[in-house]
C-alpha positions in Angstrom: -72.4 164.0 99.7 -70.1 166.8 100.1 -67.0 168.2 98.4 -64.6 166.1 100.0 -61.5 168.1 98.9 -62.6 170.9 100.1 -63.4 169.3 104.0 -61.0 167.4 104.4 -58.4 168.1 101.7 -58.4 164.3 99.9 -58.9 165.2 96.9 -61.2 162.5 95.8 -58.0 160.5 95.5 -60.4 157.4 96.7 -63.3 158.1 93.5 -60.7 159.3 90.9 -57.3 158.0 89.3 -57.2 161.4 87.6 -55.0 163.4 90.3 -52.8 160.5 92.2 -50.2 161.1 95.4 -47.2 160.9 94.1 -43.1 162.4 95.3 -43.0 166.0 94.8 -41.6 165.9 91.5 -42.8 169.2 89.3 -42.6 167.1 86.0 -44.6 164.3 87.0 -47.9 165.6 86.0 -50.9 165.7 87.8 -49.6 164.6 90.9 -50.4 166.3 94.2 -49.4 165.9 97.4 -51.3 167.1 100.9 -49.4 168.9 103.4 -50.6 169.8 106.4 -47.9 171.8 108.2 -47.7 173.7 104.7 -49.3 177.3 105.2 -50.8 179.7 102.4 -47.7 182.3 103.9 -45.4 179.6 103.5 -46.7 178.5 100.2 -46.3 181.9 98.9 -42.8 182.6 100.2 -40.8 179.3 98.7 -43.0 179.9 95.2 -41.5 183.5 95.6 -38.3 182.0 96.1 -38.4 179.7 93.2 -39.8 182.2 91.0 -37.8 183.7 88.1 -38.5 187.0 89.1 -35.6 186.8 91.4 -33.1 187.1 88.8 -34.6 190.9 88.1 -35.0 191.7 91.9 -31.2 190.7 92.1 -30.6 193.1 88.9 -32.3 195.9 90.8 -30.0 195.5 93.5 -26.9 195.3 91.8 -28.1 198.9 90.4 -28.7 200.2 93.8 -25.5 198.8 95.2 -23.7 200.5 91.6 -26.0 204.1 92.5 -24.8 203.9 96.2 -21.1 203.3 95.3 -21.4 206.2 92.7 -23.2 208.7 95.1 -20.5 207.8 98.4 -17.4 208.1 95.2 -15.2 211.6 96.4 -15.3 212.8 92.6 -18.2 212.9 90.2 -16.6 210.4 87.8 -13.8 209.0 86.3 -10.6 211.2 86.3 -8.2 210.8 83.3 -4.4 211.8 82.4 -3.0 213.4 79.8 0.5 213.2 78.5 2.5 214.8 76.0 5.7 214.8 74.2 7.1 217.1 71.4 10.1 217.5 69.9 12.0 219.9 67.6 12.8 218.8 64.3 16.6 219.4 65.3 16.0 216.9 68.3 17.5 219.8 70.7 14.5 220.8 72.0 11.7 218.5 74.0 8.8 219.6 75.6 7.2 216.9 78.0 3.7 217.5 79.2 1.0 216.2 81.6 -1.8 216.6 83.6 -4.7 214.9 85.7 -8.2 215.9 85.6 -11.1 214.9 88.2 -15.0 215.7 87.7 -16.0 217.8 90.4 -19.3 217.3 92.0 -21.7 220.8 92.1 -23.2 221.9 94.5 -25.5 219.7 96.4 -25.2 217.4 93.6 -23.7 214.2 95.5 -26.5 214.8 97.8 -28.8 214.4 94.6 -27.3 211.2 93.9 -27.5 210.1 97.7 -31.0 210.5 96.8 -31.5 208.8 94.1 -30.0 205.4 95.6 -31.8 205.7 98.7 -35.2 205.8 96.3 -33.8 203.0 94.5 -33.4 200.8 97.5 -36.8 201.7 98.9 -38.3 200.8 95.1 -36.7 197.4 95.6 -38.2 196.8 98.3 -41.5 197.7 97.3 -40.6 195.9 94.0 -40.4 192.8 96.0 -43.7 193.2 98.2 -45.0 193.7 95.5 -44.0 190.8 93.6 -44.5 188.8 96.7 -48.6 190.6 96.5 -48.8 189.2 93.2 -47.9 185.7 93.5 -50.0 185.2 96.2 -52.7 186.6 94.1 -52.3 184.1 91.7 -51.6 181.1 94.7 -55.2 182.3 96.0 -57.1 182.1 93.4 -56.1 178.7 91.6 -56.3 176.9 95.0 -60.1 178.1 95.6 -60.3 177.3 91.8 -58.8 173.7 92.8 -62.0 173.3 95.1 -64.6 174.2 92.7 -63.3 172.5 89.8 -63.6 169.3 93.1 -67.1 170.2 93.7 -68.1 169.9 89.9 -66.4 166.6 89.7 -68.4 165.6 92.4 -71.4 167.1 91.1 -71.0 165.0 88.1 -70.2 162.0 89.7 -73.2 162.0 91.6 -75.3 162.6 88.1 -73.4 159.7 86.7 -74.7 157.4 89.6 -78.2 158.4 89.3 -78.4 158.1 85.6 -76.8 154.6 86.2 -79.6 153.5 88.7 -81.8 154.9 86.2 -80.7 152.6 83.5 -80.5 149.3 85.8 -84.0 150.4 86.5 -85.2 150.4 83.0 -83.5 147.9 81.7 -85.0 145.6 84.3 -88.7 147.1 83.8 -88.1 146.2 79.9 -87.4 142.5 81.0 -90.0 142.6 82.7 -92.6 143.9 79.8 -93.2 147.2 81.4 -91.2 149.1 79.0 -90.4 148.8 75.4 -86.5 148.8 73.9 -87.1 152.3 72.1 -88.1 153.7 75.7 -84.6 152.3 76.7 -82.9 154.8 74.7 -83.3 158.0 76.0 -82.4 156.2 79.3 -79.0 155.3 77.7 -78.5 158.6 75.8 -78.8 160.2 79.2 -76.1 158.3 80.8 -73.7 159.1 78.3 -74.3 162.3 77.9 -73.5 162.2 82.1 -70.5 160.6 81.6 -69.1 162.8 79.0 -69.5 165.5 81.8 -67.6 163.6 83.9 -65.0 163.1 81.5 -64.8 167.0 81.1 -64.7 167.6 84.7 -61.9 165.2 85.7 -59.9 166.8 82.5 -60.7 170.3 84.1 -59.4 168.6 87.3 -56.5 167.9 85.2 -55.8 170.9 83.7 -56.4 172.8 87.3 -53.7 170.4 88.8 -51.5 171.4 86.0 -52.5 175.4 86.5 -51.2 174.8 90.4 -48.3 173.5 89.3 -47.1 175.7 86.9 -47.4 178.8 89.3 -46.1 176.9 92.1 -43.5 174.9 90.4 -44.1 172.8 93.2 -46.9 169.4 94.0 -47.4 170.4 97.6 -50.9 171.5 98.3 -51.4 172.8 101.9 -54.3 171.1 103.7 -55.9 174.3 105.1 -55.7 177.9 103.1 -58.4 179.7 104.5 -58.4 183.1 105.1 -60.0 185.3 107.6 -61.6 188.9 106.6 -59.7 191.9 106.7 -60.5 195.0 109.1 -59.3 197.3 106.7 -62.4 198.4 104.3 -61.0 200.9 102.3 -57.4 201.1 100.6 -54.4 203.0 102.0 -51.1 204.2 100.8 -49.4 201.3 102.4 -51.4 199.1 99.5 -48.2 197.8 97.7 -49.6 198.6 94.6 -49.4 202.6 95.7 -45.9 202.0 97.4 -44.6 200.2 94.3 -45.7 203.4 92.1 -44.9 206.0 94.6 -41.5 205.1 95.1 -40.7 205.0 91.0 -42.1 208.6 91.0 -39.9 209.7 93.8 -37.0 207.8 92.0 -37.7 209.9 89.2 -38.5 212.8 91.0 -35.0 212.7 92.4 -33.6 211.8 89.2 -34.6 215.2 87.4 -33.3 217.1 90.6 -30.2 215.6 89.8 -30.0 216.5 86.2 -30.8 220.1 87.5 -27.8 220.1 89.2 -25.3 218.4 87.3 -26.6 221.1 84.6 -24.9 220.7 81.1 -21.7 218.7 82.0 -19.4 218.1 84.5 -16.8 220.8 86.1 -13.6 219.4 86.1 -10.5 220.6 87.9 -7.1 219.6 85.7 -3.9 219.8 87.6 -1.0 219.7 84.8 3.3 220.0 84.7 5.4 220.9 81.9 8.9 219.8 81.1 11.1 222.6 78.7 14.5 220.7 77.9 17.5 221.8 75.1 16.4 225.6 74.1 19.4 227.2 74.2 17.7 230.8 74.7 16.7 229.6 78.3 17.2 227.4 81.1 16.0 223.8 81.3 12.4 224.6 83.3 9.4 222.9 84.9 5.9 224.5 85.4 3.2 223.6 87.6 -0.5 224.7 86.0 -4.1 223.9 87.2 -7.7 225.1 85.5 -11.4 224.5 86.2 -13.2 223.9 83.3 -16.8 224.5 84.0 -19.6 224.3 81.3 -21.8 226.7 80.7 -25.8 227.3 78.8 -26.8 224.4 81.4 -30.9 225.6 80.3 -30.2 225.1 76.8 -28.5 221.2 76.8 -29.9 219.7 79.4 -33.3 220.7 78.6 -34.3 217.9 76.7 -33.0 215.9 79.0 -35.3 217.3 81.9 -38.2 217.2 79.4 -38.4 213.6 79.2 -37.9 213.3 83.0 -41.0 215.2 83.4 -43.2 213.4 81.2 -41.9 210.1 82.6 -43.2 211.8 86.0 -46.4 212.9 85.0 -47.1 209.5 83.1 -46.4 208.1 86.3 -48.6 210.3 88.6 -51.0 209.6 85.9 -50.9 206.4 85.8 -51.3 206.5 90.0 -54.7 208.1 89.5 -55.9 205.5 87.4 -54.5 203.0 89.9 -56.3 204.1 92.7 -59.4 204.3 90.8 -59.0 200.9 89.9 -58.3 199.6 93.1 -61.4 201.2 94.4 -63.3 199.9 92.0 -62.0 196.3 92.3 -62.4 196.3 96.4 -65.9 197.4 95.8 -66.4 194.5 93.2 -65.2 192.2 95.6 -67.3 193.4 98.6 -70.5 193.3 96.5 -69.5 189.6 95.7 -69.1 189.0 99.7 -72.4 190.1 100.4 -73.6 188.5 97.4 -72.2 185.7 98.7 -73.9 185.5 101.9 -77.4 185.9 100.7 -77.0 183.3 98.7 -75.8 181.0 101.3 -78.7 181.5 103.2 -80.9 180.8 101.1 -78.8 177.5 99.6 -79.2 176.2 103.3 -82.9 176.9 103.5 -83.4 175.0 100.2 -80.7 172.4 101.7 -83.1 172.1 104.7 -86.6 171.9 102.5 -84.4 169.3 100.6 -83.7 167.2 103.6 -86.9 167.3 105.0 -88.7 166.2 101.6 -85.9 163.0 101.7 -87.2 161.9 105.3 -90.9 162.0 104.2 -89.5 160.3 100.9 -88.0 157.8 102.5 -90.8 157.1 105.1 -92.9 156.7 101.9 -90.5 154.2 99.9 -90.5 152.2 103.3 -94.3 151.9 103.5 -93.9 150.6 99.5 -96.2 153.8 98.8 -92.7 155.6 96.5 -90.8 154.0 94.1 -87.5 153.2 94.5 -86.9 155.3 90.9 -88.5 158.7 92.6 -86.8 157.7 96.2 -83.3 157.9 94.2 -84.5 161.4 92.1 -85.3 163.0 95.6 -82.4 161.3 96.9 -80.2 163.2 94.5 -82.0 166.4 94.7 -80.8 166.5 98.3 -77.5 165.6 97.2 -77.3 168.2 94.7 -78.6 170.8 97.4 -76.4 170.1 100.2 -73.3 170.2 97.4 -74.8 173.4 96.2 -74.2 174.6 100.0 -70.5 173.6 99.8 -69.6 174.9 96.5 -71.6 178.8 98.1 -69.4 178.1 100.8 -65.7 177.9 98.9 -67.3 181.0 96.5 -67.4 182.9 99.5 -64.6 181.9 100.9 -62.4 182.4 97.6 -64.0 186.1 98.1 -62.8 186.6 101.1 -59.1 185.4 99.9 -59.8 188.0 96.5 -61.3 190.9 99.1 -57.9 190.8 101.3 -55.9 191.0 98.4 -57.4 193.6 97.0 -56.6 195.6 99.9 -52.8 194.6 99.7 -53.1 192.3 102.4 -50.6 188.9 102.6 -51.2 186.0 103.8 
């Protein structure tokens, strides 16, 4: 008996009440349905799209949008007016003044900020891939874990039958006078102790169903998810990992370059006129005056300032190096499994084989009346429990395979 879920995607609907077909309704628990036009790729995209990280890959746009605005604007911030009125305290004389004053960019600094909003539009970007990266992570592994947790319910199904045949067998051989009650009760000790494990399997069943849910936020499973190996064997800087971390360094990178050049403040031009009315020592006059107010000692008070920025850089280039190592270390985890993987198989189909081969002699045997129909079942299961051990090497490997692509940054 194989793991039906697995081959052909049923879900032991037809042994088990545990996981039912139901309407894709996310709070109706336990309930899955099959889908066979559904692909991993699409999976991933409309749980992506459901996902509350959208709400922060929207806030990281609305700050590139605000950085672009501000980097394209003709001044280097807000301008402000000043007005002001005196009089004398003989209400002869009034002086009326007011002027404008605009924040000038410096030198090369728009071009800074140009920068820094192209970096943040290429870190959303990345942001998203990898976001996207992640959730398919997460898709791949509990839908593999969806099988297994299948093959053990199977596995203990299978244990449950035996141990039943077992019991039917004893309690008939007591009828008989062949065995005594007390020998009936390891027999029945035995089955329950099988059917507790069968209770713990359909729970993990359960709980699985639930797991796929919750990440998915959806009850459609597709029918086929398997994934094809990789050419790449090493990673590259197109990993989205590496992208994701790259473009936050350049972000900052481009953020202290802009500090440098904004320096301690802002120059500001101010363009001002000035209204003399009622002194009786001179005409009635109006004067035009402008000034550039530029700050200076820019080392001194933006220092601190640029010392943050750089340890926020070399955290992150930092924090790159242990990344990479990391990832390294993970794809060669993954491809020691995958060849792990495969010797195993092989030898799970040889025992498989030996298994099969000792069930036709078995049965030869139980036909000629020279076997008992109690060590015709035993063998029976054993070839069972081989031919399931074959399936379940078979998803492990193929779950590698799913965990080896996307440890090299690879999507569905």
């Amino acid at each position: 008996m194989l793991c039906l879920g697995y081959l052909n995607r049923l879900f032991l609907l037809a042994i088990v009440s545990t996981v039912c077909p139901a309407e894709s309704d996310f709070n109706d628990s336990f309930s899955l349905r099959y889908e066979k036009g559904l692909s991993l790729s699409a999976l991933v995209e409309n749980t992506l799209a459901k996902s509350p990280d959208q709400l922060w890959l929207e806030a990281l746009e609305s700050e590139a949008n605000a950085l672009r605005k501000r980097s394209d604007s003709w001044v280097a911030g807000a301008a402000s007016v000043a007005l002001g009125y005196q009089e004398a305290s003989s209400g002869t004389l009034h002086y009326i003044d007011g002027g404008v004053s605009v924040p000038l960019w410096h030198w090369g600094q728009q071009d800074a900020e140009a920068l820094i909003a192209d970096k943040a539009e290429q870190g959303l970007f990345d942001q998203a891939i990898y976001v996207k990266l992640q959730m398919a992570g997460l898709i791949r592994a509990v839908l593999w874990d969806l099988a297994l947790v299948e093959c053990k319910l199977t596995e203990a199904i299978l244990a449950v039958d035996f141990s039943e045949h077992i019991l039917a067998t004893a309690v008939q051989s007591v009828q008989l006078g062949e065995l005594s009650h007390l020998d009936l009760l390891p027999v029945k000790s035995e089955l329950l102790t099988k059917k507790s494990a069968l209770l713990r399997a359909k729970v993990d069943l359960n709980k699985m169903a639930k797991r796929y849910q919750t990440i998915t936020r959806s009850n459609v499973v597709p029918v086929h998810f398997e994934e094809n190996r990789t050419e790449l064997r090493e990673i590259n800087i197109n990993h989205s990992a590496l992208a994701f971390i790259n473009s936050k360094i350049t972000r900052k990178q481009a953020e202290y370059q802009a500090l440098i050049l904004r320096g301690s403040g802002q120059t500001t031009l101010s363009l001002g006129v000035n209204s003399d009315r009622g002194d009786a020592r001179s005409n009635d006059a109006e004067s035009f005056n402008i000034a550039l107010n530029i700050p200076l000692g820019s080392a001194v008070h933006n220092g601190p300032d640029l010392a943050v920025k750089n340890i926020e850089i070399n955290k992150l280039l930092a924090d790159r190096m242990y990344l990479i190592s990391k990832l390294n270390e993970h794809v060669f985890e993954v491809s020691q499994n995958l060849m792990l993987g495969e010797d195993i198989l092989v030898m799970a189909k040889e025992i498989a084989q030996l298994e099969g081969d000792r069930l036709k002699i078995a049965e030869s045997s139980y036909n000629a009346g020279e076997l008992s129909l109690q060590k015709f079942k035993s063998i029976q299961l054993s070839q069972q429990l081989a031919q399931l051990k074959v399936t379940k090497q078979l998803i492990f490997n193929k779950k590698n395979i799913a965990l080896y692509n996307q440890s090299l940054g690879v999507l569905p």
